[in-house]
Residue, then its C-alpha position, 0 to 999 in steps of 0.5 A: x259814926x257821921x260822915x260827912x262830905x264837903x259839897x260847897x265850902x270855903x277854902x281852908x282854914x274858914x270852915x273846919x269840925x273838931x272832934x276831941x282835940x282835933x280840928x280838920x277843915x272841909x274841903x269840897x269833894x273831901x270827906x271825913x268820919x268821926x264818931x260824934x259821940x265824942x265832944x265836937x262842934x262844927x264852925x264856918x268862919x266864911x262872912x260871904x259863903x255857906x258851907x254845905x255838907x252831906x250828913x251820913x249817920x250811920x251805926x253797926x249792923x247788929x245795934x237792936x231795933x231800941x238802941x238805934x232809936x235812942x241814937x236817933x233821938x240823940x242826934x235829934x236831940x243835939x240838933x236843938x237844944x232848946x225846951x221845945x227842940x228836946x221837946x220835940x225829939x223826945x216826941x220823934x222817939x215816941x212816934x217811932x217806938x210806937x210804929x214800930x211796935x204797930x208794926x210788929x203787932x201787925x206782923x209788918x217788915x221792918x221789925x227788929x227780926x227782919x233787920x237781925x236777919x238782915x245784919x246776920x247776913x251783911x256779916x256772914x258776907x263781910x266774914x267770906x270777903x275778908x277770910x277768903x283770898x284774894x286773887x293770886x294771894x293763896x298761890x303767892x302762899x304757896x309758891x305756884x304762882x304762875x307766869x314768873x316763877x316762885x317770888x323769893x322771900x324777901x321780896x314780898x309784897x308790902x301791905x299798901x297803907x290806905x293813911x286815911x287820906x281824904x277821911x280826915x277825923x277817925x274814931x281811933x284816934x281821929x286821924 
């Protein structure tokens, strides 16, 4: 996944992305996340002002030390893709290969143990945020809400929908 956050950009409709079929413009302040592994390309039809974004690569936790490497050398890869740009990324990827492997041999951090360790713990921690209630949703459960008295049950509270607003492009989707 890549998000990516409109810092100075022309108005709509001169600067936009399109992910698969769908096309969203950039907007200052605005940001927006696609899986860029699908078919997109980015385009600024601005004759007199640059379009600056902020990039964030980002992947899931518990990708293994090897696949985000070959992720890398994709996103380098796809940056030029001219013989000397592949070129190029395919000796980043060596280089990092090779240092991470100096690093295991040498007993350094950063190897792929202390990094299982650390996403096994960011999910350990996700999993209790998530499964554990939020304030006053186990006594709305229950009834012994305090303060008012028991809400009846066909005045519950609706799920507020977030609608994506201000993400733009999602991987499921992409809206």
């Amino acid at each position: 996944m890549t998000a990516h956050l409109g810092l100075d950009c022309p108005p709509p409709p001169l600067s936009w992305m399109k992910v698969g079929e769908e096309t969203k413009h950039w907007e200052d302040g605005v940001g927006m996340a696609a899986d860029t592994s699908f078919i997109h390309s980015t385009y600024n039809d601005s004759e007199d002002r640059d379009r600056f974004v902020l990039i964030v690569r980002f992947w899931h936790p518990e990708l293994t030390a090897h696949e985000r490497d070959g992720v890398r050398f994709l996103f380098d890869a796809f940056e030029d893709l001219s013989p000397a740009g592949l070129a190029a990324a395919a000796g980043k990827a060596r280089a990092r290969v090779a240092s991470r492997e100096s690093a295991d041999e040498h007993g350094r951090s950063g190897s792929g143990a202390d990094e299982a360790d650390a996403a096994a713990a960011f999910k350990s921690a996700v999993s209790a945020k998530v499964s554990a209630p939020q304030s006053g949703e186990e006594e709305e459960e229950n009834g012994t809400r305090g303060g008012g008295g028991r809400r009846k049950k066909g005045r519950k509270k609706k799920a507020k929908g977030g609608g994506g607003k201000g993400l733009g492009l999602l991987a499921k989707g992409m809206k």
